[in-house]
C-alpha positions in Angstrom: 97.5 110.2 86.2 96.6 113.6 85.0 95.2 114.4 81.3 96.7 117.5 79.6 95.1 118.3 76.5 97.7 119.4 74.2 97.5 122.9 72.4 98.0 123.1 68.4 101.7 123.9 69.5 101.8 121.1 71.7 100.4 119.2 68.7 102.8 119.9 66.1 105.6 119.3 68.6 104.4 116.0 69.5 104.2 115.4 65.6 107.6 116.2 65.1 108.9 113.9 67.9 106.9 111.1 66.3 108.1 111.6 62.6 109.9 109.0 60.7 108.8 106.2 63.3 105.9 105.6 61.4 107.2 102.1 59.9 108.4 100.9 63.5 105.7 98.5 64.2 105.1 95.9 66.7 106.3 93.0 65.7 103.8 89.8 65.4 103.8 87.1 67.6 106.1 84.3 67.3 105.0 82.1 64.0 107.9 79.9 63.8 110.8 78.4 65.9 113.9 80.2 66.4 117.1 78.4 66.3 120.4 80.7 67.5 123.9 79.0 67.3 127.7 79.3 68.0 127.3 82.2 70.4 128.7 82.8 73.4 125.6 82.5 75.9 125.5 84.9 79.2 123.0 83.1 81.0 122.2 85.7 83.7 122.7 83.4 86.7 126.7 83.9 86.4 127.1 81.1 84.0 128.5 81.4 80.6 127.9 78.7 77.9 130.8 79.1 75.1 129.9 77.7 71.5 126.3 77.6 72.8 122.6 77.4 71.3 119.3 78.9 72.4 116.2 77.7 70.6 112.3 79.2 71.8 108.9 78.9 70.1 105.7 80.6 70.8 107.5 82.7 72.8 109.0 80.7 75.2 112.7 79.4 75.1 112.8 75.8 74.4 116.0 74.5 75.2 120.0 75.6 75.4 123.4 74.1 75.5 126.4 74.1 74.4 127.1 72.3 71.1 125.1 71.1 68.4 121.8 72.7 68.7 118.5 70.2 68.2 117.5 69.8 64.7 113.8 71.5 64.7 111.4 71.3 61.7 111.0 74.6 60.2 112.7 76.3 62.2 114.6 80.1 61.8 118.4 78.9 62.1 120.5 82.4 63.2 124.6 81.6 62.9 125.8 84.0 65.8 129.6 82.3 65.8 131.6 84.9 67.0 129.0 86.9 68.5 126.9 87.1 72.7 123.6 86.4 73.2 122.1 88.2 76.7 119.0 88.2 78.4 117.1 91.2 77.9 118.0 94.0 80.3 115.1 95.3 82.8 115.5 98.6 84.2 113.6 99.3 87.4 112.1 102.1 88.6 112.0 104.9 85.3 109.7 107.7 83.8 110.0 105.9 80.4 106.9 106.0 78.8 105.7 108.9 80.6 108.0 111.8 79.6 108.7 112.6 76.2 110.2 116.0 76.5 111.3 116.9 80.3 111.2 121.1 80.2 109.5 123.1 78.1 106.6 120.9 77.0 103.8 120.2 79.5 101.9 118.3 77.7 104.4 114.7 77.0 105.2 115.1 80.8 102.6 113.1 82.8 104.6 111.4 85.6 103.0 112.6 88.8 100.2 113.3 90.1 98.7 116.4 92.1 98.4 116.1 96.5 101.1 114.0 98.4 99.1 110.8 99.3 98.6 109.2 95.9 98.8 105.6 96.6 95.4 104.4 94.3 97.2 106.5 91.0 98.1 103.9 88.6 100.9 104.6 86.3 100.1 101.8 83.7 97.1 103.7 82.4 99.6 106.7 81.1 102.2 104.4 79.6 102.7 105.7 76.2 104.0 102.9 74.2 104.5 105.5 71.1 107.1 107.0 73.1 109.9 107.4 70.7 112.1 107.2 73.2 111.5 103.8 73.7 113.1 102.5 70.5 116.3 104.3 71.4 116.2 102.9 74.6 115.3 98.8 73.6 118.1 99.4 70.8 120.8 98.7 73.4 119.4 95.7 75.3 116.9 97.0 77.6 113.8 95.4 76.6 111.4 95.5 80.0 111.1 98.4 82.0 109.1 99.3 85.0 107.1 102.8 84.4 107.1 104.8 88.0 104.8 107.5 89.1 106.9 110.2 91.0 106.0 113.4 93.3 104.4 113.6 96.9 105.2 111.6 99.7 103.4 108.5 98.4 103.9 108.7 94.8 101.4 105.8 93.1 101.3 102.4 91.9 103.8 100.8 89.1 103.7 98.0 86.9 106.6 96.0 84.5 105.8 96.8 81.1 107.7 94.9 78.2 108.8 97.5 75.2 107.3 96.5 72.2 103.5 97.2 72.0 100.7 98.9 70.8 98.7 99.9 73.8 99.5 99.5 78.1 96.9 96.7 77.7 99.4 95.2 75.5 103.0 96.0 76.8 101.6 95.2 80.8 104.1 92.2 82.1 102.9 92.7 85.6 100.4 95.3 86.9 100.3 97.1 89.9 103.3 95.5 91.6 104.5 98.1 94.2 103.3 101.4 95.6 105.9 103.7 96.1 107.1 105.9 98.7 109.6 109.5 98.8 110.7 108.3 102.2 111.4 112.0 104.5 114.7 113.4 105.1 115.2 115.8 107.9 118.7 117.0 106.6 116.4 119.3 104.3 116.6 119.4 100.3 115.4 116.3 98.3 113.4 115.6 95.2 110.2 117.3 94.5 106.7 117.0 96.2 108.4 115.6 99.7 106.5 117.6 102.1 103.5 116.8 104.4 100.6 118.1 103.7 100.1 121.6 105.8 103.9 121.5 105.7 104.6 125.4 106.6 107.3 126.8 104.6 109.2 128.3 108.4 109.0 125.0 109.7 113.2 123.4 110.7 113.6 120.3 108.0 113.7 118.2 111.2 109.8 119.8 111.9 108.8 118.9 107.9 110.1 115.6 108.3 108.2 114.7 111.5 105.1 115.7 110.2 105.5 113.7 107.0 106.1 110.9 108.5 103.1 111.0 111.3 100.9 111.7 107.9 102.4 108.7 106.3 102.3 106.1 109.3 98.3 107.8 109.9 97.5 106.6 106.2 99.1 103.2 106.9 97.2 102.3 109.7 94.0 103.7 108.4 94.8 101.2 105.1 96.2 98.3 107.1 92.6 98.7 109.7 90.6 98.7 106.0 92.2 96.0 104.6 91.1 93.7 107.4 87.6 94.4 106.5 86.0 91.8 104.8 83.4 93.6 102.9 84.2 98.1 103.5 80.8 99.7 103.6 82.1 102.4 102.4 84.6 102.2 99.3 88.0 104.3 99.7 89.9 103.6 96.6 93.3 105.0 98.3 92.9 102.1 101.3 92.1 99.7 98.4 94.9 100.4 96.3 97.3 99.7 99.5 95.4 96.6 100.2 98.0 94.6 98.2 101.0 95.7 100.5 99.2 93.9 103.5 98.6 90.4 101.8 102.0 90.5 100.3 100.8 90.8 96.3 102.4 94.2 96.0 105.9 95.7 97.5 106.4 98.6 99.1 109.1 101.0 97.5 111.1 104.1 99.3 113.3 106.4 97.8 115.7 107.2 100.4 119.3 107.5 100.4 120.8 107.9 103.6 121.8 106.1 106.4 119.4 106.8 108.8 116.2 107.2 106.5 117.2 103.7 105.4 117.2 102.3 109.0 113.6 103.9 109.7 112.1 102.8 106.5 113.0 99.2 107.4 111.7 99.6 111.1 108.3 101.1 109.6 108.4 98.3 106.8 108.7 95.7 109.6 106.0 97.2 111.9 103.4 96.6 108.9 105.2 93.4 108.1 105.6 95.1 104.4 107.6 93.7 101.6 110.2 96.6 101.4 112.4 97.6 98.3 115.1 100.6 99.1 115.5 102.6 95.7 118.6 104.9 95.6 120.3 104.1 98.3 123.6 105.5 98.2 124.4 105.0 102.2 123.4 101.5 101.9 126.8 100.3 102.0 126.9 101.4 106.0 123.9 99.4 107.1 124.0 96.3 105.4 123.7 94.3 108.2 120.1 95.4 108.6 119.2 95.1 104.8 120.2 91.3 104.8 118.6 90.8 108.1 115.6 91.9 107.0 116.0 91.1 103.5 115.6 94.2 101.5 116.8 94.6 98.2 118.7 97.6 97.2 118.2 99.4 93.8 121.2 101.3 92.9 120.4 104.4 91.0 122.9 106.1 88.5 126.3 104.6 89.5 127.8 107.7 86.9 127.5 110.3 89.9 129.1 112.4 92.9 128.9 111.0 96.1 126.5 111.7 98.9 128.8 113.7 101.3 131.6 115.7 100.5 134.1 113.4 102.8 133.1 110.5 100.9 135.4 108.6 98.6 134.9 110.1 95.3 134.7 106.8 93.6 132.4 105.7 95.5 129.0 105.2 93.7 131.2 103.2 91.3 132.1 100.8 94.1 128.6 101.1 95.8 127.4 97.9 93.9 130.5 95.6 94.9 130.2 96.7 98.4 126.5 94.8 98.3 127.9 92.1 96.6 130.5 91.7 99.2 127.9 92.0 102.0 125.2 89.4 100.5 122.4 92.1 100.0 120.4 91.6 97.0 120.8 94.4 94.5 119.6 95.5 91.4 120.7 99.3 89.2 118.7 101.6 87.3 119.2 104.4 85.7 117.9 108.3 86.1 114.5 109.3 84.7 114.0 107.8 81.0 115.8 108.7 78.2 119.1 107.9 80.0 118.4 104.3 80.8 120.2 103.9 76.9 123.1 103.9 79.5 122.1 101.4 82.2 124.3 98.5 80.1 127.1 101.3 80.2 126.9 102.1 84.1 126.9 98.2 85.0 130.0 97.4 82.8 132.1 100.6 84.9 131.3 98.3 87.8 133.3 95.6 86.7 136.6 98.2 87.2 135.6 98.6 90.8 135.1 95.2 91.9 132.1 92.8 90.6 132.7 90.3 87.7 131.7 90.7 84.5 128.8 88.1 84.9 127.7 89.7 88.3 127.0 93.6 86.9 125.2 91.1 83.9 122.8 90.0 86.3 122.4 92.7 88.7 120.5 94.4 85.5 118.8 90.7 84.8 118.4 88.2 87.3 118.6 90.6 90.1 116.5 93.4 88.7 113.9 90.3 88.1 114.0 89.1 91.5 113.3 92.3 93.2 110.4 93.0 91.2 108.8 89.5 91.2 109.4 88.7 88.0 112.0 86.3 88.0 109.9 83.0 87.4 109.3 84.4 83.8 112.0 86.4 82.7 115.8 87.8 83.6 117.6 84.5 82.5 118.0 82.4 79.7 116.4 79.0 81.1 113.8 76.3 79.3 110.3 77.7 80.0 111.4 81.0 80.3 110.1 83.8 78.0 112.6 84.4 74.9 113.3 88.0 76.2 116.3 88.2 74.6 119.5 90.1 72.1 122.4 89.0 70.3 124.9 91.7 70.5 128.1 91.8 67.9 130.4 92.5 70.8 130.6 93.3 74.6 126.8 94.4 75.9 128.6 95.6 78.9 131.0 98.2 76.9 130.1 101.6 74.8 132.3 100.5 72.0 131.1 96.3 72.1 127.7 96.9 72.6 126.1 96.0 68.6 122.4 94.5 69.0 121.3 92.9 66.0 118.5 91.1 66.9 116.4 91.4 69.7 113.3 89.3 71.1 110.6 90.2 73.2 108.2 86.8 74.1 109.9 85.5 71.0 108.8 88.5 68.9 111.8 89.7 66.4 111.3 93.5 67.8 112.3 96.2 65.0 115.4 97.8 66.2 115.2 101.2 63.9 114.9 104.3 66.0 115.1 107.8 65.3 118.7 108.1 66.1 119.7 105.6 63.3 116.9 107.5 60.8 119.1 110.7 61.1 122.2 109.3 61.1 121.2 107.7 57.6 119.7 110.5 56.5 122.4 113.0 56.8 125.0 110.2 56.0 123.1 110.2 52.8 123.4 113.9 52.5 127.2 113.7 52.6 127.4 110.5 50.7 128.6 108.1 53.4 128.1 104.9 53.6 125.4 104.1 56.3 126.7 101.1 58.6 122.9 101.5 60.6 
């Protein structure tokens, strides 16, 4: 990713974003066992476990029930009666970590990269784990997040980063998982950096996305052809990067929304026999036939939004993630760009009025978001041998007004929940001598 190096202005302003985080810290690794009781336990899987326990040590979870929990030596005891214990939210596909302010400062934006065929540009090495808008974010559940180069028409590589660290060495959960792609769109428009290169600016949108996609078909050949070679005489770092998408260690993920782009996405997925992920995907809901044939995950983006055509049913992205459910595709949500993933809990609870159970739009940002990104062995439910990713919330996780997380773990780690909204609140609560509930 690109280096901007940051003018005394720039400076100062980064300075001010950081101030009064100083004291949030990492937390240490796991020292003790962790006992919590008398919650009601949302698994992740769809199963709820009423009066339940959860115990983990060195980072692992250790066992859960319902009941009595096992008497362990030593061990933290936390009385959540009345009170729901979730597994840490994941939230696919975001900028978090690599925007700090979106217009107007240069400098804390560093989320894509110059050219259009950026496959080998790693996103993991400009994770910025002082963000502050990570504590913000982690304060209302989501505690593993999946930092994603944007721009061009193949954007880079992403990895799953877990939100509590002092460095990307530290906060990597799995590195250089998928390369993704801004699939073309010949109805014109889109996000930025979509056009071919030698894309001429009087060419039809139909003429653009020809061209686009004969550049991005010529690269995957040329990387599928290098990737058969045992030993490359000649190093290409771009062809090495996509080397994992031909032996099935990394997954291929295209942004497209439509019907159609959808359809040709999967046909050029199958034709490389590619592990394809469909991010966005608001016209999903018409060919999901072909998505479960082939088996290709969906990740929602933003159900809070307008439709994709003017005809369509205006509650429609509200409904989009019960119409997957109905149709047996897999299907995970996310929110848009980074600071607004606060609101991913938010946007999976509204699903519940249009459709899906309380338990599914839990696991479609758990279980399901783990799946698709090939992390579910480790992480997305509570489950012995799992890591103890983890929250208790006072109320509701799934509601604006239930949502209360008290204690958070990440590999077992109690995480510091502080962030700079609660500093200010206290601060000017102080000022007008109310009592500070945060």
């Amino acid at each position: 990713m690109k280096k901007t190096f940051l003018s005394l202005g720039g400076l100062l302003l980064g300075t001010a974003l950081t101030y009064g985080q100083a004291t949030i810290l990492p937390a240490k690794a796991q020292s003790k066992a962790v006992v919590i009781t008398g919650a009601t336990i949302h698994v992740g899987n769809g199963q709820v476990i009423d009066n339940g326990y959860v115990a983990f040590d060195k980072g692992k979870i250790t066992a859960i029930g319902s009941g009595s929990a096992p008497a362990i030596a030593g061990a933290d005891v936390i009385d959540a009666k009345g009170k729901q214990v979730y597994p840490g939210f994941i939230a696919p596909v975001t900028t978090i970590g690599l925007i700090e302010v979106e217009s107007g400062a240069n400098g804390t934006v560093d989320d894509a990269e110059t050219g259009s065929l950026n496959p080998n540009v790693r996103s993991i090495v400009a994770y910025n784990t002082d963000s502050k808008i990570i504590p913000t974010v982690r304060s209302n559940g989501v505690l593993l997040t999946q930092p994603t180069p944007t721009g061009g028409l193949v954007s880079g590589e992403s990895s799953v980063v877990q939100l509590d660290a002092w460095n990307w060495e530290d906060a990597a959960y799995k590195t250089d998982m998928a390369i993704h792609l801004n699939w073309p769109s010949s109805r014109g428009g889109g996000r930025r950096g979509f056009a071919a290169p030698g894309a001429g600016p009087q060419e039809s949108p139909a003429e653009r996305a020809q061209k686009a996609l004969d550049a991005i078909t010529n690269l995957f050949a040329q990387a599928k052809a290098y990737a058969e070679i045992e030993k490359p005489e000649v190093t290409n770092l771009r062809f090495g990067a996509m080397k994992g998408l031909f032996d099935g260690s990394k997954k291929l993920f295209v942004n497209a929304d439509g019907a159609k782009e959808i359809v040709q996405a999967i046909n050029f997925a199958k034709s490389f026999k590619l592990q394809l992920v469909i991010v966005g995907g608001k016209q999903s809901y018409l060919v999901t036939e072909a998505l479960k044939e082939n088996n290709v995950p969906v990740i929602i983006r933003e159900t809070q939004s307008l439709p994709e055509r003017d005809e369509d049913d205006v509650y429609l992205p509200y409904k989009l993630p019960n119409l997957l459910q109905q149709a047996g595709v897999l299907y995970g949500l996310t929110g848009t760009g980074f600071w607004r993933q606060r609101n991913l809990p938010f946007e999976a609870g509204q699903a519940v009025g249009y459709g899906l159970t309380k338990e599914q739009a839990v696991s479609m940002i758990t279980l399901n978001n783990a799946k698709i990104l090939g992390i579910d062995k480790t992480t997305g439910t509570l489950e012995t041998g799992k890591d103890a990713n983890l929250f208790i919330s006072g109320g509701d996780a799934l509601d604006m007004i239930g949502l209360d997380v008290q204690k958070a773990f990440i590999q077992g780690r109690d995480i510091n929940l502080d962030n700079q909204h609660k500093q200010l609140y206290r601060k000017f609560a102080a000022k007008y001598g109310i009592e500070a509930k945060l």
